[in-house]
Structure formats: C-alpha cells, structure tokens
N, C-alpha and C positions, 0 to 999 in steps of 0.2 A: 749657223754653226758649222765648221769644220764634220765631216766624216771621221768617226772613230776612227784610232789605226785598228787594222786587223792582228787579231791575234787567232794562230794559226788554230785549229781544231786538236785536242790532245788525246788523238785516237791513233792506234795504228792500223793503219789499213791492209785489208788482206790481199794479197795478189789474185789479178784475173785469171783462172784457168784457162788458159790455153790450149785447144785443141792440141794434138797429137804432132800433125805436120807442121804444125806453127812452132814447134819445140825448135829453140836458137843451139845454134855447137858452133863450135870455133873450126873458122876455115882458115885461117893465119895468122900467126904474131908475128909483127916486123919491128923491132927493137929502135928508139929513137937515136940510138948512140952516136947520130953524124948533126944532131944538133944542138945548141951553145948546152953546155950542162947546167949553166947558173939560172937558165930561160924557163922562165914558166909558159905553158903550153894549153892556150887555150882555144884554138878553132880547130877544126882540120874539115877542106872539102875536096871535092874531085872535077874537074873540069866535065863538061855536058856529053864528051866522047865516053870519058871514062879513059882516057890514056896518062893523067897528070892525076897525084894527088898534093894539095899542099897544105902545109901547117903552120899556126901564128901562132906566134909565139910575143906578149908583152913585151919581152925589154928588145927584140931585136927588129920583128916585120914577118915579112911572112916568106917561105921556103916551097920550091919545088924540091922535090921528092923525088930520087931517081936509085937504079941496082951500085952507081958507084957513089953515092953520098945525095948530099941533097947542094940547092944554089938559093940566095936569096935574093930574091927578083923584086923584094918590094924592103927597104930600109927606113925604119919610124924613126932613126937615129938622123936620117937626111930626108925631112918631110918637102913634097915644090910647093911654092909659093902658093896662098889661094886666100880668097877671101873670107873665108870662113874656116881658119884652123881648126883642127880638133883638137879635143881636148884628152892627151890622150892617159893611159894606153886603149889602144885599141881591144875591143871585149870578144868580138868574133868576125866570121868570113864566112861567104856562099860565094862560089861561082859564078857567074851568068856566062860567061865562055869561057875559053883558054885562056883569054889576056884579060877580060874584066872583071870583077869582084865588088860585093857589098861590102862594106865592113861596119863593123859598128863601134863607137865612142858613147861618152857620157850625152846623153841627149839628141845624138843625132848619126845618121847613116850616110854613110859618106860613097860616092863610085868611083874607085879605082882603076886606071887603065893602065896597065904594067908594060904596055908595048912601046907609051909616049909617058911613064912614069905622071902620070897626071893626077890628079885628086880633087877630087869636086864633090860640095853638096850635094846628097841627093834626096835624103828623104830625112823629114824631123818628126821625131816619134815623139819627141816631147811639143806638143800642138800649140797652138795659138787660142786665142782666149774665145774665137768666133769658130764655133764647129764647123767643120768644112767637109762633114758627113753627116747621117742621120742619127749617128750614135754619139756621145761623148764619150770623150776619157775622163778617167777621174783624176787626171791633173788640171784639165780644164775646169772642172766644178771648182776644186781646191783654188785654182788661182782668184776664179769669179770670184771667191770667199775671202780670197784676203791674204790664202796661207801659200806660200813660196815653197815649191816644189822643184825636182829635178829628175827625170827620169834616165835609169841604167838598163841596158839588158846586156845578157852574155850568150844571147841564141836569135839568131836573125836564119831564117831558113828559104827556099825558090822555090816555087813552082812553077816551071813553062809553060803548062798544059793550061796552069789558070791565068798564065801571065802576071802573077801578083808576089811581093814578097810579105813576111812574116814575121814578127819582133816578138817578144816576150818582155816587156818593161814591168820593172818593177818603180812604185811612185814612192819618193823620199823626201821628207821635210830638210828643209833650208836650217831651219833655226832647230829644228830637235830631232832630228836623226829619223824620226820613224817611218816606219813602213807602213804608207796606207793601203797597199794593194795589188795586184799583178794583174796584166791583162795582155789581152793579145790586140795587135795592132795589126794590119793586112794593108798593104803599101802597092799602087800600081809599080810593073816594073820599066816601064815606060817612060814614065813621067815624074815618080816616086811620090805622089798625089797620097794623103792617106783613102781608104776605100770603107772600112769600118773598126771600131773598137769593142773588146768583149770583155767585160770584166769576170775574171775566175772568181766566182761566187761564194769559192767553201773547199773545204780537203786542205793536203798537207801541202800544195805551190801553191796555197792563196795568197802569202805575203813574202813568196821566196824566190830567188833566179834561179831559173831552170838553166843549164849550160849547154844544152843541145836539143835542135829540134827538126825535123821531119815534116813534111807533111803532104799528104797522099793526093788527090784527083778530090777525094769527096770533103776535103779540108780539116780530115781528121789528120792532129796532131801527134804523133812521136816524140816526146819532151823524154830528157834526161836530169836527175839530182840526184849526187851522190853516186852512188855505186848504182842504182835501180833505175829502168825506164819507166813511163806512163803513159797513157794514153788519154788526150782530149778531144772532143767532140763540137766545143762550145756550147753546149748545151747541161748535160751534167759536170759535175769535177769532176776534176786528174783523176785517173784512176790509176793506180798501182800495179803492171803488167809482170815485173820481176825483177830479181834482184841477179842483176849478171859478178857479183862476188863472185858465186861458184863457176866462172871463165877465166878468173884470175884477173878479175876488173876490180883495181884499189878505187878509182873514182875517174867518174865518166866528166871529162870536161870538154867534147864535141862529140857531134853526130854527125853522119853523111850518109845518103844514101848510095849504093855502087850503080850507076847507069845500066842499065838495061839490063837488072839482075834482081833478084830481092834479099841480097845481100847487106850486111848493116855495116857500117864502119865509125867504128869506137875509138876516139883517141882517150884513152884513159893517163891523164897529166900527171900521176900518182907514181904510177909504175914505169913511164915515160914509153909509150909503147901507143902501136895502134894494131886494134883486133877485129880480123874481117868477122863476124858474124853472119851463119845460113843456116835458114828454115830446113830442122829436118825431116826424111820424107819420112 
C-alpha cells in the first residue's frame, strides 16, 4: 500500500526563545520598484564575494541588482536549446559564483551559466527508482508502489564549505493532487550526484514548501514559510524561530545569507521589497 498523505499536525507552535544577541532588526529596506510590476518574485541570492545581489522572478528570469536600476542577465522568455528543457517557471536560485547559478524547476535542478547564457542539467531531485544513496526518498517508495509522483521545491540553498547543495521537495500525486511529504535532499555541487534524503517527520513544513532556506557549516537549516522563519536540524522538526511580521515582512518568498556577515536577507514578494536583517548586540 501507498503511504498515507500527510496531514499536517493541528498545533500551533511556539517560538524558540532566542538569546538576547540573536534578537534580528532591520539593517535595510531596498524597495523592488525597478522590477517588472506584474512579476512575481520568488528567489533572491548574492554572489560568493557578496558584491552582486540577484532576484528571480517567474514570468521574466532573473536580474542583477544594482544603485541605478537592476539588468536581466538571465531570460526564461528566450530559454538555449538543451536536452532536457524545464519545465518551467522556475521556483528558485543559489549562487555558486558570479556567473553561475542553481535553479530549480518542477522535478529537477538545472546549472546555469550567464557568462555563455548556457543551461544544463544538473541535479534530479525527483530520483530514479534504484537508490543511489543509503537513504530513500519517499518518491522512490511511491513509485516502487505503483503511485506516480512529481516533486516541487521553492528553496534549493549552497554550501561551499560542505561543497554540497540542498532542496526542500515537496512529493505530489499524479492522479490526486496530494501531498505525501517534504524532505530535504543534499546534492553534490560538483557533480549534482544526490548524497542523502531526510524525510520531515512531524510539525507544521511536514507536508508544505518552505520558500527559502539557509544552511550553516553543521547542516543546520534556516527555512522560511509565510511570514516566519524555522530552524532544522534533520533530526527533530522545523521548529518555529519567529515571526519577522513585526519587520514589516508581508511574506518571506527567499532567503540569503550576506557573505562574510551574519546578516540575513529577506526577499519578502508581498511587499516587493528586500530586507537586510542583523543580529543585535
């Protein structure tokens, strides 16, 4: 038999106390007004220097960021040729330098190179039916089973230090819409190889897309839904860190970390704005 879908836990979870100097305040609002107004606004990251920031946006591609307007350097309206189009829009963006970029689609991770406008395959987060880690996902059980699946995420996040990138898929039936489950995927950045799968076991992103995610040296995650951040571990659930409302954040639809800072940066697609966030002392 098929795995039940998940149905989410109907608790509301309390925020984690945050030490004193962990308390977040707004270091900047920089108002989106130089791009498309009809564009919904779902990534935004920063190049590895920290000198570029840029924002994707679904119906157009993605934009550098700059004091006199922004450019778009990457066009989903004129995709190159490749053997494995996506399917799109495009759901989010990570960095890995100045010219190249993850992105993500329905099913699959794509690497873009904006210097030779290139677009290539790189990493399938919706797996193949032979585990090709010590973990499965639970789209691979589903398939074994019989049941047609598709996986979505809207948070693919980098880390250099671990060399590995980071999905948030959510798994959806073919034939009846449901959500069996969220989990985290961890992708060489190399090779785009997957490395292991983690299924969110319980709490309130057990059956839901998170829209932005972080994640630090010890593989603890930074996820954002809705207006609130969380924090994962892989080990217990999301946990409920706070509700950045009171920033003036309508809803958080990317996350970035600012290089060499511990600074946070919030594209919130609601108010069409991006808000530096910093720990204060």
């Amino acid at each position: 038999m098929a795995p039940e879908p998940v149905e989410p836990e109907p608790v509301e979870p309390e925020p984690i106390e945050l030490p004193v100097e962990e308390q977040l305040e707004v270091a900047s609002v920089t108002p989106l007004d130089m791009l498309p107004i009809d564009d919904t606004l779902v990534g935004v990251t920063i190049d590895p220097t920290g000198s570029t920031r840029f924002v994707l946006t679904e119906e157009s591609g993605l934009f550098a960021l700059a004091d006199a307007g922004s450019t778009l350097v990457f066009d989903t309206n004129q995709l190159p040729a490749s053997e494995f189009m996506p399917e799109l829009p495009f759901t989010d963006v990570v960095a890995l330098s100045n010219k190249r970029f993850a992105l993500t689609a329905k099913n699959e991770g794509y690497l873009l190179d904006t210097q030779d406008q290139s677009l290539t395959r790189f990493f399938c987060y919706l797996p193949n039916e032979t585990p090709s880690t010590t973990t499965e996902s639970i789209s691979q059980v589903l398939e074994a089973q019989g049941v047609a699946v598709y996986q979505i995420t809207q948070a693919v996040t980098h880390n250099a230090e671990l060399g590995v990138l980071f999905a948030y898929p959510i798994t959806v039936g073919v034939d009846d819409g449901v959500v069996y489950g969220a989990e985290v995927g961890v992708f060489s950045d190399i090779t785009g190889e997957p490395v292991s799968w983690t299924l969110v076991g319980g709490g309130e992103l057990q059956a839901v897309s998170v829209t932005g995610m972080i994640a630090d040296d010890t593989r603890v995650l930074t996820l954002s839904h809705g207006d609130s951040l969380y924090r994962y571990d892989g080990v217990r659930n999301p946990e409920l860190v706070e509700s950045l409302a009171p920033h003036g954040i309508g809803e958080i639809t990317g996350l970035a970390a600012v290089p060499g800072t511990d600074r946070l940066l919030v594209l919130d697609g609601r108010n069409r704005q991006l808000v530096e966030l910093v720990a204060s002392n």
